[in-house]
C-alpha positions as CSV (number, residue, x, y, z in Angstrom):
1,X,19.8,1.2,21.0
2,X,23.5,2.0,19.0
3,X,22.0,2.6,15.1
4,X,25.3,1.0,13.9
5,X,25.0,-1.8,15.9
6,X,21.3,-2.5,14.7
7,X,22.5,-1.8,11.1
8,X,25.3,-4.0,11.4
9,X,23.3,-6.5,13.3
10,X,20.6,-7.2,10.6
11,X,23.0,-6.3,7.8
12,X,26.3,-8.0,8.4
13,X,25.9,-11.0,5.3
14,X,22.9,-10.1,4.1
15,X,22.7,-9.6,0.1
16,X,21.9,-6.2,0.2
17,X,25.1,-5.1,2.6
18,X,27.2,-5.4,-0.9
19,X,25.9,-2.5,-3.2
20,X,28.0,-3.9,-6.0
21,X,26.0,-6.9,-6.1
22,X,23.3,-4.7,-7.7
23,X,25.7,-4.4,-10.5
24,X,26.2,-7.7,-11.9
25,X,25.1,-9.1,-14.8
26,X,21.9,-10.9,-14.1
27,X,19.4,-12.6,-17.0
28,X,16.3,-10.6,-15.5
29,X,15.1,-9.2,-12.3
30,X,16.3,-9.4,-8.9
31,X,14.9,-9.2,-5.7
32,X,17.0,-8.7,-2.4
33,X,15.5,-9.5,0.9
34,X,17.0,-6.9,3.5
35,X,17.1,-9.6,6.0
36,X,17.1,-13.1,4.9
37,X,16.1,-14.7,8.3
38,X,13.8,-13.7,10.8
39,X,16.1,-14.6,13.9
40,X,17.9,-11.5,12.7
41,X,15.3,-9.5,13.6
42,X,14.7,-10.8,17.1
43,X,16.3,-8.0,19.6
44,X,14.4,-5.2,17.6
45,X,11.1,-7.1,17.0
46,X,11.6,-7.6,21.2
47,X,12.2,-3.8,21.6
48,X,9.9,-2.6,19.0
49,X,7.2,-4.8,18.3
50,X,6.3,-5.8,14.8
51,X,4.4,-2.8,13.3
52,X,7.3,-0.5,14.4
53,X,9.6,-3.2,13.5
54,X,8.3,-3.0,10.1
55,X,8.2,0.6,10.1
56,X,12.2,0.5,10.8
57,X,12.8,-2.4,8.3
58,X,11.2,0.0,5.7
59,X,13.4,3.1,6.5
60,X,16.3,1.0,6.0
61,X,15.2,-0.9,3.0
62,X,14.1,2.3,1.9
63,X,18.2,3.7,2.7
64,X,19.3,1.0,0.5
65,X,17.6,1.4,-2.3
66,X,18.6,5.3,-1.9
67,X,22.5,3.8,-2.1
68,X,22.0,1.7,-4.4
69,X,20.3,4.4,-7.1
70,X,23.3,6.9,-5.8
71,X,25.9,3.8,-6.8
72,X,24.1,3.7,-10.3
73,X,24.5,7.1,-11.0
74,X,27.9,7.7,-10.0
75,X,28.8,4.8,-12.4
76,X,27.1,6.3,-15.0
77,X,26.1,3.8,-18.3
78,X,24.2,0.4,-18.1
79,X,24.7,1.5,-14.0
80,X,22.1,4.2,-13.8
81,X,19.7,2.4,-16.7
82,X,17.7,0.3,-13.8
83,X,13.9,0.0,-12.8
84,X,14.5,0.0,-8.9
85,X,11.7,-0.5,-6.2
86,X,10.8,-1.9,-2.6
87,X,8.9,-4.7,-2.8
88,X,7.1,-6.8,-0.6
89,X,5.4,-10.2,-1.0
90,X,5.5,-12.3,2.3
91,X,1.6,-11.4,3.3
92,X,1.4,-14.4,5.6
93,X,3.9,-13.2,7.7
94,X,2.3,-10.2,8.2
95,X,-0.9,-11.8,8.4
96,X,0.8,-14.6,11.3
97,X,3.5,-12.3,12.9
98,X,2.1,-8.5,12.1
99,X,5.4,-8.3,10.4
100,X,5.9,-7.3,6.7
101,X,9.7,-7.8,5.1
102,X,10.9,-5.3,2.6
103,X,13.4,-6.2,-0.7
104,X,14.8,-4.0,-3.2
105,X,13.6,-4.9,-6.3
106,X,15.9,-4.4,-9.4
107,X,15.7,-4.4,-13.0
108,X,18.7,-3.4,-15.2
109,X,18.9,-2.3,-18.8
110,X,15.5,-1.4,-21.1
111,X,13.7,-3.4,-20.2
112,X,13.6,-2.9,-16.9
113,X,13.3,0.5,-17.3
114,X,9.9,-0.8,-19.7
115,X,8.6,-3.1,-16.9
116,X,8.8,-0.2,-14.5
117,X,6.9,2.1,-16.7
118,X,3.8,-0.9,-16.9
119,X,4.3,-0.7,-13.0
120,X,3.8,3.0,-12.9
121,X,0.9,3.1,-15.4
122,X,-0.9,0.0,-12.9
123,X,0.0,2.0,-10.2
124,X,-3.3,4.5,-10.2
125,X,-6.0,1.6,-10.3
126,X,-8.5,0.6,-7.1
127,X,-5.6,-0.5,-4.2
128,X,-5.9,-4.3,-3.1
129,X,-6.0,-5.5,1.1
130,X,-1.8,-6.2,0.0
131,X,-1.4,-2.7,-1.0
132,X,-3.5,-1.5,1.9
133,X,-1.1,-3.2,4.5
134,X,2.1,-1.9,2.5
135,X,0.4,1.9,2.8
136,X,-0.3,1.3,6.3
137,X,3.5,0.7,6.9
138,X,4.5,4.1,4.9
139,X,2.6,5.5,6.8
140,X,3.8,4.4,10.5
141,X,7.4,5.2,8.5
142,X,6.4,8.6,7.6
143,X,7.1,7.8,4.5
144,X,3.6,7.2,2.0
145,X,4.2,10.6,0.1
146,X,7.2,9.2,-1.6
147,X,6.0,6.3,-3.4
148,X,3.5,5.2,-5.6
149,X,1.9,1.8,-5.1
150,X,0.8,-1.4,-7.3
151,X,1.1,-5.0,-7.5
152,X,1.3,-7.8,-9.5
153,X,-0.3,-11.1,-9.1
154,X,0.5,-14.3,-10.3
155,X,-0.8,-18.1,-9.8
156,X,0.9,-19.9,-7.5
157,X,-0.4,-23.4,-5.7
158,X,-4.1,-24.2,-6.5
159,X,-6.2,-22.0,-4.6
160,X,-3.3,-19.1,-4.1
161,X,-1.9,-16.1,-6.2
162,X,1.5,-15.3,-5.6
163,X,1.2,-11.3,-4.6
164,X,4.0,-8.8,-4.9
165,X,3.5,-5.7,-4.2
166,X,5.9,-2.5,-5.6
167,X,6.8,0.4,-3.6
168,X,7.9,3.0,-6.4
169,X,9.9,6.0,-5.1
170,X,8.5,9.0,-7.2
171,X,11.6,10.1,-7.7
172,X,12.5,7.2,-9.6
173,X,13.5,8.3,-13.3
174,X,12.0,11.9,-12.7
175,X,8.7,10.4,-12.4
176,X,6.8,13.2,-9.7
């Protein structure tokens, strides 16, 4: 298995494949699926099978994200002012297919940076069965003792909260 093939396999058109894109102007928040249709992930989920499938979507989410805070900083201003995070909120898939998607999660300006901070404040209370799938990923990754981990919850159709969970590198704005 060629890395840059895989890479450019599951990347090639995807949102996240243009870092710039992180840098437009956008009314609020964004989310960026790293892949954006499951087909893509055929030939690894046949090679791998889904929990290390997950495990590699994560370490390249988790790459991402990593170029995508480098890209802020280098262009210094509004660039570097931005609440970034993996997130991940397709629990039935997981639940169906043992697979669990990662998107980097972005915020720009204040008050991103002030919707972050609530995130990191929620992140010490009692983990949720989401957050406990999420952590179980990390952890296959090698990856659990960089982040912190909380959620949000929303209603959604009668009967169903819509569940995103936030993967927060502590890195992230000097937060240890």
């Amino acid at each position: 298995m060629k890395l840059s093939e895989l890479c450019s396999q599951l990347l090639s058109g995807e949102a996240c494949d243009d870092i710039d894109s992180f840098y437009l102007e956008i009314d609020d928040f964004e989310e960026v699926e790293l892949v954006s249709r499951l087909s893509r992930i055929d030939g690894v989920l046949e090679r791998l099978g889904p929990r290390w499938t997950s495990a590699y979507l994560l370490s390249l989410c988790s790459h991402v994200l990593s170029i995508v805070r480098i890209a802020g900083k280098v262009r210094g201003g509004t660039g570097s002012e931005m609440f970034l995070a993996l997130s991940f909120n397709d629990f039935e898939l997981h639940a169906q297919e043992g697979i669990l998607l990662p998107s980097v999660f972005y915020y720009p300006g204040p008050e991103g940076l002030a919707f972050g901070n609530r995130r990191r404040h929620e992140s010490s209370r009692v983990a949720s069965a989401e957050i406990d799938v999420v952590r179980s990923v990390f952890e296959d990754a090698g990856m659990l003792a960089g982040f912190r981990f909380c959620e949000s919850r929303a209603d959604g159709p009668t009967g169903h909260d819509v569940v995103r969970v936030f993967a927060i590198p502590l890195s992230e704005n000097g937060v240890r």
